[in-house]
C-alpha positions in Angstrom: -1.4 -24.8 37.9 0.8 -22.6 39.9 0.2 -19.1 39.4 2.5 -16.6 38.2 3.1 -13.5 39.4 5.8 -10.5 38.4 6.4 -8.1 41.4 6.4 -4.5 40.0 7.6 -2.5 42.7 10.0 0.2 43.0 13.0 -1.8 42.5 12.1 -2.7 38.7 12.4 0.7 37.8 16.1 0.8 36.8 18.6 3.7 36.1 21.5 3.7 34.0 24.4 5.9 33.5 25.2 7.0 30.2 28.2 4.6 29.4 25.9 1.5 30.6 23.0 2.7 28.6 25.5 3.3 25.6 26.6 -0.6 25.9 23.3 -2.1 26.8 21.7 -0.3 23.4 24.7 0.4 21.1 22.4 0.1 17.6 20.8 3.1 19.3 23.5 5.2 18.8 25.9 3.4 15.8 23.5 1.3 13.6 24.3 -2.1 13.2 27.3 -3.6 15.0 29.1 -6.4 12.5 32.5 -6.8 12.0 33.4 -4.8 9.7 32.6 -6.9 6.4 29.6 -4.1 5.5 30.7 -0.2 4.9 28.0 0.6 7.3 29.3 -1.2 10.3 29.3 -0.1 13.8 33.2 0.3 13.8 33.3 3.2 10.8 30.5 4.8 12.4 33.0 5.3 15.5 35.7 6.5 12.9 33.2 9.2 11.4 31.9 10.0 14.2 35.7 11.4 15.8 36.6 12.9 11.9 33.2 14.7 11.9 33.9 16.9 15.2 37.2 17.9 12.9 35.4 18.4 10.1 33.2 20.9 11.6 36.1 22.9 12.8 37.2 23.3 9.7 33.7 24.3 8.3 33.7 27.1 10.7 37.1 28.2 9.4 39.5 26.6 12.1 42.0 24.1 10.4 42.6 23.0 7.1 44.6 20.1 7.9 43.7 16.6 9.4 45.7 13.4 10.0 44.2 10.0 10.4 46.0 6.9 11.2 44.1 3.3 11.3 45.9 0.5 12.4 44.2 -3.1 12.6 42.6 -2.0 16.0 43.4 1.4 16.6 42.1 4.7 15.1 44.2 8.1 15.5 42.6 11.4 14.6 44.6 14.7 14.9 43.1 18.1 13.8 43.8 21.7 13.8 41.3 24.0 14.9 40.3 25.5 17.9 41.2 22.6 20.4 38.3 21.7 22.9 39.0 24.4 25.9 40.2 22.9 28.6 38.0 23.0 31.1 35.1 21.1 29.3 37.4 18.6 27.8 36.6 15.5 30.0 32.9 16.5 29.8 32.6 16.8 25.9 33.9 13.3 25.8 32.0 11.9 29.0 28.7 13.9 29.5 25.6 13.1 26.9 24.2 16.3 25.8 27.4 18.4 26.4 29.0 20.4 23.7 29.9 23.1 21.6 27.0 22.8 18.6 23.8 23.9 20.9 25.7 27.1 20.3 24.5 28.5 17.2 27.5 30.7 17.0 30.2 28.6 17.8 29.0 26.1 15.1 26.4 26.7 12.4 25.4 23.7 9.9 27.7 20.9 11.5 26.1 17.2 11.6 26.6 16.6 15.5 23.9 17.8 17.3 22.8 15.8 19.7 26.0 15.8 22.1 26.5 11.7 21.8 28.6 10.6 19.0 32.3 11.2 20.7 30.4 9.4 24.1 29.0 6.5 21.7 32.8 6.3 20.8 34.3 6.5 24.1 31.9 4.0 25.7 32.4 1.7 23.1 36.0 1.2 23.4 38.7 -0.6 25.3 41.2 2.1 25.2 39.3 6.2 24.5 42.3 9.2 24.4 41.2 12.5 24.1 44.2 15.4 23.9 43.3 19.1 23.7 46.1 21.5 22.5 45.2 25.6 23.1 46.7 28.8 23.2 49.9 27.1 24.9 48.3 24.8 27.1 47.4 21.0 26.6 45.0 18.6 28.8 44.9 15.0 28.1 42.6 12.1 29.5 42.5 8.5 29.5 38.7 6.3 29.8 38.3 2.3 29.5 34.8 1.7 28.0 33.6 5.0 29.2 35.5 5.2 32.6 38.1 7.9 33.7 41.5 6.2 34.0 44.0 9.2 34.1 43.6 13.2 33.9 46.3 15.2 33.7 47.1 18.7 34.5 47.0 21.6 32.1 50.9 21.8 30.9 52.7 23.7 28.7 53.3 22.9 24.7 54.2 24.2 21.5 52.2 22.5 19.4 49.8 23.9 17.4 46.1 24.3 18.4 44.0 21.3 17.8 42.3 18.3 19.1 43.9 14.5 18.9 41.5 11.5 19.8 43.0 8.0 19.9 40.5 5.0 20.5 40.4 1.2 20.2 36.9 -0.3 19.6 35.8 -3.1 21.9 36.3 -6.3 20.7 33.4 -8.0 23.6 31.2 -5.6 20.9 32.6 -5.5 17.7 33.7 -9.4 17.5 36.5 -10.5 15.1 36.5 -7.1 14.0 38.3 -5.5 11.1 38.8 -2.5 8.9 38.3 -3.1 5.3 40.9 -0.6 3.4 38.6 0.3 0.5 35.8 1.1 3.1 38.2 3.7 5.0 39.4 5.2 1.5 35.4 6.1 0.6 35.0 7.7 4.2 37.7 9.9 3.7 37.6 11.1 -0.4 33.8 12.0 0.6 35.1 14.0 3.2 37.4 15.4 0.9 35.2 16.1 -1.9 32.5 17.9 0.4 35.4 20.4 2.1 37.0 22.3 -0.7 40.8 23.4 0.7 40.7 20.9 3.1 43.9 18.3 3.3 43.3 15.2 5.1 46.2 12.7 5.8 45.2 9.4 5.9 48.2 6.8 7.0 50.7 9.2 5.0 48.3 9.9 1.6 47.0 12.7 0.7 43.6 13.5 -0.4 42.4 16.5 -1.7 40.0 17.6 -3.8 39.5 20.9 -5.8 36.2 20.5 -7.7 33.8 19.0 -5.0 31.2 16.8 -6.0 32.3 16.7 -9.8 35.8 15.6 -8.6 33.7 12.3 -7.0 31.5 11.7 -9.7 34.8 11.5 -11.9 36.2 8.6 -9.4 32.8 7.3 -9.1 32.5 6.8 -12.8 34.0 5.4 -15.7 34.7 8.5 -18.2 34.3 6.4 -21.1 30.9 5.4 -20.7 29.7 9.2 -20.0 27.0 10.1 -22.5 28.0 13.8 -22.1 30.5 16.1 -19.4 29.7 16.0 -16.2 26.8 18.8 -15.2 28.6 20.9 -12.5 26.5 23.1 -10.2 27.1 25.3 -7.2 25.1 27.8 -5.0 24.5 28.8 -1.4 24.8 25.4 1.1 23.8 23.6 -2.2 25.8 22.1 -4.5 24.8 19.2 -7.5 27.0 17.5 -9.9 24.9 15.0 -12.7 25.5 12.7 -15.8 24.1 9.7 -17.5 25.9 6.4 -17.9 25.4 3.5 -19.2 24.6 1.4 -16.7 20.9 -0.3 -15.6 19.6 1.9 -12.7 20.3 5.2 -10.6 23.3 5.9 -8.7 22.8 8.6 -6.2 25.1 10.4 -3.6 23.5 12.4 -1.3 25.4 14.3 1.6 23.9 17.0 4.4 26.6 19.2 6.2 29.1 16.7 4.8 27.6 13.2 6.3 26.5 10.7 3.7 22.7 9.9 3.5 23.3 6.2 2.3 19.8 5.9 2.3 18.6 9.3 1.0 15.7 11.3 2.3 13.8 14.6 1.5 17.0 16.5 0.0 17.2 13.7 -2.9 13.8 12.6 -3.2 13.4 16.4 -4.5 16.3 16.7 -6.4 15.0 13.2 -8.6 11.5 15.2 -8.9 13.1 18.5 -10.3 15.5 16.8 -12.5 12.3 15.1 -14.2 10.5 18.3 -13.9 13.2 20.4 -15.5 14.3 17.8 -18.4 10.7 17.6 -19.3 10.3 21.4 -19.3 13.2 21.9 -21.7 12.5 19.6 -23.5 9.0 20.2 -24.1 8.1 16.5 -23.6 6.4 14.6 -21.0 9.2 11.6 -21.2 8.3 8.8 -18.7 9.8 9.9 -15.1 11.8 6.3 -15.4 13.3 6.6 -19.0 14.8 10.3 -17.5 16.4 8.6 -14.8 17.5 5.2 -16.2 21.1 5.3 -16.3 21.2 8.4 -14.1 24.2 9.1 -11.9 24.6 11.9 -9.1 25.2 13.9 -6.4 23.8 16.1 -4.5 25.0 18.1 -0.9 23.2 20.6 1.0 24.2 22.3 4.2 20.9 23.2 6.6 20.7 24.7 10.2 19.8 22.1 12.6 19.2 18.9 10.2 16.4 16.5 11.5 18.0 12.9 10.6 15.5 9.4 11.4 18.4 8.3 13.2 21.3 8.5 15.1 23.6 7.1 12.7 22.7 10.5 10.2 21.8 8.7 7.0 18.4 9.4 6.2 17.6 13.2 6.0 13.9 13.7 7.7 11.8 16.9 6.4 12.8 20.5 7.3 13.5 23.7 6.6 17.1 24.7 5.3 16.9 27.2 8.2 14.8 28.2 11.1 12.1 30.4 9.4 13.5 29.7 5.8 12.7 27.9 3.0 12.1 23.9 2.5 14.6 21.7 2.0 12.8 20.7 -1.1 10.8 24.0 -2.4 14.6 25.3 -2.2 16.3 22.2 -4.2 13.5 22.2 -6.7 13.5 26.2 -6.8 17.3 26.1 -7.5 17.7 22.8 -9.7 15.0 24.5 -12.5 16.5 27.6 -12.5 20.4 26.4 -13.4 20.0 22.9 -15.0 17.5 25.2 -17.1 20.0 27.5 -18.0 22.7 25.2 -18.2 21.1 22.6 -20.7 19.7 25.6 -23.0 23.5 26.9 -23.2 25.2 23.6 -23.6 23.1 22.3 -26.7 25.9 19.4 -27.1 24.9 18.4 -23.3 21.4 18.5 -24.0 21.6 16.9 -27.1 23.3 13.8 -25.4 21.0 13.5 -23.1 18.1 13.5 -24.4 19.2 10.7 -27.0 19.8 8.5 -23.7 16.3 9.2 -22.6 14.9 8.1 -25.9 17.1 5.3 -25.8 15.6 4.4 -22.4 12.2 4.9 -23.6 12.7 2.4 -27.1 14.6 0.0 -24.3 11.2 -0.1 -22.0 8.9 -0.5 -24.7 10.9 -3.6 -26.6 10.7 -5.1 -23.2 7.2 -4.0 -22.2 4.9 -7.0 -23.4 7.6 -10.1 -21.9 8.1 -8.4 -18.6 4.0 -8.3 -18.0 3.8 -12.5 -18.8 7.3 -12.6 -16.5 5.7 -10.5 -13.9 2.1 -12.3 -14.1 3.9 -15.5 -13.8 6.4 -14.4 -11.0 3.1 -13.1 -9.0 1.9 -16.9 -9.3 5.3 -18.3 -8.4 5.5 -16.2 -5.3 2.9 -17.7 -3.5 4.4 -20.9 -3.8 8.3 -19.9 -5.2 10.0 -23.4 -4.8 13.0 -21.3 -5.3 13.0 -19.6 -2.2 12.8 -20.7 1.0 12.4 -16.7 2.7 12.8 -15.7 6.2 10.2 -13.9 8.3 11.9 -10.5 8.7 13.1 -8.3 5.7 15.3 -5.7 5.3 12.8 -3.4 4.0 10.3 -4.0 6.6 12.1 -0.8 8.9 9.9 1.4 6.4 6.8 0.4 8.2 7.8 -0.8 11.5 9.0 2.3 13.0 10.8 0.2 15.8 13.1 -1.9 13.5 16.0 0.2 13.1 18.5 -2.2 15.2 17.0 -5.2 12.8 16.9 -4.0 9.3 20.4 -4.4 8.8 20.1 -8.7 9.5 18.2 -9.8 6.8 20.1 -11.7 4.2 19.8 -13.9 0.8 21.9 -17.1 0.5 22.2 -18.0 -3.2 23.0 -21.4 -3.5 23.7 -24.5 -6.1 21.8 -27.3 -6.6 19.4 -29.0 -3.7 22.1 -30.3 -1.7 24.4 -27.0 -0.3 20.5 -25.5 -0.2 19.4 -28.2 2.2 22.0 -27.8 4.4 21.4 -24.0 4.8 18.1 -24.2 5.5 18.1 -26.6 7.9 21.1 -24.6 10.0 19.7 -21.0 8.8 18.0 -18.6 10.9 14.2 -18.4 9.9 14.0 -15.0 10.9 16.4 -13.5 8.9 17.8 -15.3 6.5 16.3 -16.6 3.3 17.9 -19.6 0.4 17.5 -19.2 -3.2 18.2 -22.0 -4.7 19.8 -22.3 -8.0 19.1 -25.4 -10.6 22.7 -25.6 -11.9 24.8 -23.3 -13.4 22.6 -20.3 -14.6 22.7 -18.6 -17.8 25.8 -16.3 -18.5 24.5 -13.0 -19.3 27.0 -11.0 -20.4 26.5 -8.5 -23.9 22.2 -9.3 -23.6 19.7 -6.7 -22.9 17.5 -6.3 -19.5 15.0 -8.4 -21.4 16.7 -11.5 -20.7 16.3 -10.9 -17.2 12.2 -11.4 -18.1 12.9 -14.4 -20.4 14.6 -16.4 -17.6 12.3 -17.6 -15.5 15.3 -18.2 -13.0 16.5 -14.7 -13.0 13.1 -13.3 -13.1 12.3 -15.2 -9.5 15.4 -13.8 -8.4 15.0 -10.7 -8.9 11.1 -10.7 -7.7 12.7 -12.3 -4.2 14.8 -9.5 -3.9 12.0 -6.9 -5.0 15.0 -4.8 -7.1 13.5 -4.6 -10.5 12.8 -0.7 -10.2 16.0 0.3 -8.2 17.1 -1.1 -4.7 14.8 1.4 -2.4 12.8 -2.0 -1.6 15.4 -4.4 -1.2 13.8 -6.7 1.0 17.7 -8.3 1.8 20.4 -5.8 3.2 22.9 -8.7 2.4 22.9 -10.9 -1.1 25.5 -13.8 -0.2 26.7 -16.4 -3.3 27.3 -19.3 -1.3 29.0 -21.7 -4.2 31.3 -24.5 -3.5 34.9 -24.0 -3.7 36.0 -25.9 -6.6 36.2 -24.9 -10.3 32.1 -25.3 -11.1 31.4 -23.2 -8.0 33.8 -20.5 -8.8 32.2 -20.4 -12.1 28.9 -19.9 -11.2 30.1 -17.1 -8.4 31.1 -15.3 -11.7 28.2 -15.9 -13.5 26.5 -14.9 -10.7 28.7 -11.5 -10.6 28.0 -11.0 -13.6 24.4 -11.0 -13.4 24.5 -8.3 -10.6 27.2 -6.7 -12.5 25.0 -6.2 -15.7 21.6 -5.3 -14.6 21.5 -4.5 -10.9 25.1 -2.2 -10.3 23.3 -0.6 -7.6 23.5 -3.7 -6.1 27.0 -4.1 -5.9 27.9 -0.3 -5.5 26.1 0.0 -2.3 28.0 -3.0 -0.8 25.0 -5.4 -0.6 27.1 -8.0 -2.3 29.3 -10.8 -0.6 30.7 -14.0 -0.7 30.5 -16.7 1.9 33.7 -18.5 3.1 33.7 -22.1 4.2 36.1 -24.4 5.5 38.1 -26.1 3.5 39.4 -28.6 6.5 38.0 -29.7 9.7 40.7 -30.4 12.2 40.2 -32.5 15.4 40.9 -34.7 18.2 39.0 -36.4 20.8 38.8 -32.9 23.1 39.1 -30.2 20.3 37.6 -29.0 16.5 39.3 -26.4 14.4 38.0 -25.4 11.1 40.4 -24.3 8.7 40.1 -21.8 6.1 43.1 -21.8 4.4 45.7 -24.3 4.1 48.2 -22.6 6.4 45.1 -22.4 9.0 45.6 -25.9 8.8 48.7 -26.3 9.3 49.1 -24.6 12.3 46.0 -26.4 13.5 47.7 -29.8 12.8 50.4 -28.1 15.3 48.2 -27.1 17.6 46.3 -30.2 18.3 49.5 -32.5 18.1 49.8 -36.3 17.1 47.6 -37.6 15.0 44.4 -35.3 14.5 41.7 -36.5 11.9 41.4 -34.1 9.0 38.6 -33.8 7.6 38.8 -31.7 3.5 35.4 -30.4 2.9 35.0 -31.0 -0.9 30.9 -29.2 -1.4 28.9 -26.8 0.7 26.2 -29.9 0.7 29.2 -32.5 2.4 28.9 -30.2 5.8 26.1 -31.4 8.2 23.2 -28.7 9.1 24.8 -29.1 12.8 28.0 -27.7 11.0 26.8 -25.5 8.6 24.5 -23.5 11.6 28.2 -22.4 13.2 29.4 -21.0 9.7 26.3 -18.6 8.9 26.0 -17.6 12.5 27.3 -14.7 14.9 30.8 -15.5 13.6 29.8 -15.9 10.1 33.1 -15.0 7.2 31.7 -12.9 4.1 33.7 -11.4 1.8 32.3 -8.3 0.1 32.3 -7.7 -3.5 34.0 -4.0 -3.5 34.6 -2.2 -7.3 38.0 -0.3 -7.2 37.8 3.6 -8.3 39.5 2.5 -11.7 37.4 -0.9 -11.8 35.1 0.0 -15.6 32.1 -2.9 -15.6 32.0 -3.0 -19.1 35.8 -3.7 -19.4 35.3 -6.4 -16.2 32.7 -8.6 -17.3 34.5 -8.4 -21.4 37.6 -9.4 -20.2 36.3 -12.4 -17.6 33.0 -12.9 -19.4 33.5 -12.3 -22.7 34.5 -14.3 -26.1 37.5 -15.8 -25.4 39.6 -12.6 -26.2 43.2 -12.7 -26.9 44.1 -10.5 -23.4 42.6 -13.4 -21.5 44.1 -16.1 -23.6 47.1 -15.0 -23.2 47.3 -14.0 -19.2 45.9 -18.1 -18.9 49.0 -18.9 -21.1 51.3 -16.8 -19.0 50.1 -17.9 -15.6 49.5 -21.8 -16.3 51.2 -23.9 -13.7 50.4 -28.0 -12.3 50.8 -28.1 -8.7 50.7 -31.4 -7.1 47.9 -32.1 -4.7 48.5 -31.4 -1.0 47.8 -33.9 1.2 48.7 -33.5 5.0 50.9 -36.7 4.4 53.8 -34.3 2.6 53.6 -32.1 5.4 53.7 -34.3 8.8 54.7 -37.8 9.0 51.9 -40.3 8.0 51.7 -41.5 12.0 50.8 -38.2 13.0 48.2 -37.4 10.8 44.7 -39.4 9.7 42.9 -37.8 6.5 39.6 -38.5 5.4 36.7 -37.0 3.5 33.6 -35.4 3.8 30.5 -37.7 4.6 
């Protein structure tokens, strides 16, 4: 056998700029890449990234006004304040570790420390603008991915001081990319809610906020399911708003200097140990830590010197002190959270009232439940070793909690839940092992709607589900970052994608609220010739594939996920893989959802069927084209 050698000499050791190592390594610096389907995308990352550099302007009291405009592929953002001085422009955009922020006095508490995120964007981008306006004078500069195009000179203007960045992400990174409205609209009401006076324009609306974190609890919530007012509570760099729903499970939003912390860290970790701490001390009770929280919804922002995130993308807070030589992050929380939900509670009897009948209500909920969940959970344990539900992958979203190097891979893990053997075969043959999982359903499972959590324990098939997902005491240990419905796309597939829904829906919100939810699409139509295959998602894709391809393509109308070969299916869950995600409007109330679409057959829904009834002939591609220039056939 031939041996083999590897020279390791001094040309091995390589050096890369900072755009090259920005492109090489992008989840280094923006998470996960995607297309945009997922709120935390590579492509919002670039967006926050621009609107946080304006943000902290206006923290340090420059500019109470910022415009965005998004396009399909191009992001605009204007802002007010001091303008980046001229001189430095090109650099603060261009140069890794070179900015204003290592300046304590020039910016105190802002989330961009590190000098990178503006580079990230510009590096990252077909087409990076960067226009300073100050004290008179303006400088602008053009880069492509990273590279100087154009500088001008420093010319006169009248506009007002301020910075304007214009980019366009790359599509060779961010493939089939696209902004998803609802997604942008979160981004910029957070922003809103965590900078009291500030305006923000975003494509011509207006969002403003006067009450902070109350204000988004209010469009995070449905005010008819409140047990009691929304708990309201502001100090120095902290501030907390807090309720109880109705709802299965916590909802938490946690913010430091303004950036969301999707996935938490030391800042809400203490605030759910003082809550429980606090209740229990008014209270005089030692209530179950769970029963306190069931049902809890809040939010919580602090501002700290020098925050120490787990990664570049900001959303995990590490532990610290809120300043150098201060307190802890959470010996200040706690400190502050006992001292006015204390007070507040022993005022407001009504308040406190309220909420303690929730946490008994909790407690008798847990204990009606308590003997069928231990047989469930016994027999899931079994089932596990052997679950003939699930065929699982090797990697798991929640495997990044003791792999220190997963961070680029956490994101890829994913669930397809399936119907019947047939659409489950053909995914696992075509799936990738490593990351993505099948759970297969029997049939159509059990609708759920107006039961109790304990049906969740009585159904063996929800009881395996949730056990693969490992989300029966909150989603910290999701172990898939996406849950995908993959139904067929006739009337028995679209009713078990809502019975589905409304399983999520009932017990797991968290679920759904943190954008873990999605549908897959599939082609309805296969178009082809002899040199050329087009899959069709939509009828009018097919038509203008019949038009594409010319005389006489075969078209082939894919009737059940099961009727696509493995071969097939592998090229539809892959790199260019279609998922819609399940996204609940600000005005969307669960309970009224899942009554109206789930519910007994109510007179609202009756009469909307009645009202909207209408027989449409099938389409065949023989009514459209000529029958000579156009063969139709069915699925294998």
């Amino acid at each position: 056998m031939a041996e083999i050698t590897h020279n390791y000499t001094e040309d091995s050791i390589k050096s890369l700029d900072w755009r090259e190592h920005i492109r090489l390594r992008p989840g280094m610096y923006i998470g996960k890449l995607g297309d945009g389907s997922s709120q935390d995308d590579g492509i919002y990352v670039l967006v926050k990234e621009i609107i946080d550099n304006s943000i902290d302007e206006h923290v340090m009291g420059f500019g109470s006004k910022i415009e965005i405009t998004i396009s399909e592929h191009r992001v605009e953002v204007r802002d007010y304040g001091r303008g980046i001085p001229l001189g430095k422009m090109i650099d603060c955009v261009s140069k890794i570790n070179t900015g204003g922020k290592y300046d304590s006095g020039a910016f105190q508490k802002s989330v961009g420390l590190n000098g990178v995120g503006t580079k990230a964007v510009n590096a990252l981008s077909t087409y990076f603008r960067v226009q300073s306006f100050r004290d008179g004078k303006t400088r602008l500069a053009e880069f492509e991915r990273g590279i100087l195009k154009m500088e001008s000179k420093d010319t006169a203007t009248t506009q007002k001081n301020g910075t304007l960045m214009i980019f366009e992400p790359d599509n060779t990174i961010f493939k089939h990319y696209h902004f998803i409205p609802q997604y942008l609209e979160n981004q910029i009401w957070n922003y809103a809610f965590l900078n009291a006076g500030l305006t923000l324009i975003f494509n011509g609306k207006k969002y403003f906020s006067e009450k902070g974190l109350l204000d988004l609890l209010l469009r995070k919530t449905d005010a008819d399911s409140l047990r009691y007012p929304i708990i309201h509570l502001k100090g120095d760099d902290i501030e907390l708003a807090l309720t109880h729903g109705n709802e299965y499970g916590e909802e938490y939003y946690s913010f430091v200097n303004g950036q969301y912390t999707t996935q938490g860290g030391t800042h809400l970790a203490a605030m759910r140990e003082a809550v429980v701490d606090t209740i229990r001390e008014v209270f005089k009770t030692k209530y179950e830590a769970s029963d306190i929280r069931a049902s809890i919804i809040g939010a919580i922002s602090v501002r700290v010197q020098e925050p120490v995130f787990e990664s570049q993308t900001k959303t995990k807070l590490g532990s610290l002190n809120m300043a150098p030589e201060g307190p802890s992050v959470r010996g200040y929380i706690g400190d502050f959270i006992k001292k006015h939900l204390d007070d507040y509670l022993r005022k407001h009897k009504d308040v406190a009232d309220a909420l303690e009948k929730r946490i008994k209500q909790s407690e008798r909920e847990r204990k009606e439940i308590a003997g069928i969940k231990k047989l469930a959970n016994e027999r899931a344990k079994k089932a596990n070793l052997h679950n003939k539900k699930l065929r699982d992958c090797r990697i798991h979203y929640n495997d990044a909690k003791t792999d220190k190097n997963a961070e680029d891979r956490r994101f890829d893990s994913t669930l397809f839940i399936t119907e019947g053997d047939s659409a489950s075969g053909s995914i696992t043959k075509s799936r990738d092992v490593q990351y993505q999982a099948v759970f297969s359903l029997r049939g159509k499972p059990l609708n759920c709607f107006g039961l109790t959590k304990k049906v969740v324990y009585e159904n063996e098939e929800f009881n395996l589900l949730q056990h693969a997902l490992d989300i029966e005491d909150g989603i910290e240990n999701l172990r898939y970052n996406k849950i995908v419905i993959a139904t067929d796309a006739d009337v028995d597939g679209m009713h078990i994608r809502l019975l589905m829904l409304t399983f999520f829906l009932q017990f797991f919100p968290d679920v759904v609220k943190n954008g873990h939810l999605y549908i897959l699409e599939t082609p309805l139509f296969r178009v082809r010739n002899k040199k050329q295959t087009i899959y069709c998602y939509t009828d009018e894709e097919r038509q203008k594939a019949i038009q594409k391809l010319g005389p006489k393509p075969e078209i082939t109308r894919f009737k059940g996920l099961g009727e696509i070969s493995p071969d097939e299916f592998g090229k539809f869950i892959g790199e260019d893989m279609r998922l819609e995600p399940i996204i609940l409007h600000k005005d969307t109330s669960i309970t009224k959802l899942l009554t109206y679409y789930m519910g007994k057959n109510t007179p609202e829904r009756q009469r909307f069927i009645i009202d909207n009834l209408r027989v449409e002939k099938d389409l065949t591609t023989a009514e459209t084209l000529p029958l000579e220039k156009a063969e139709v056939v069915e699925a294998d």
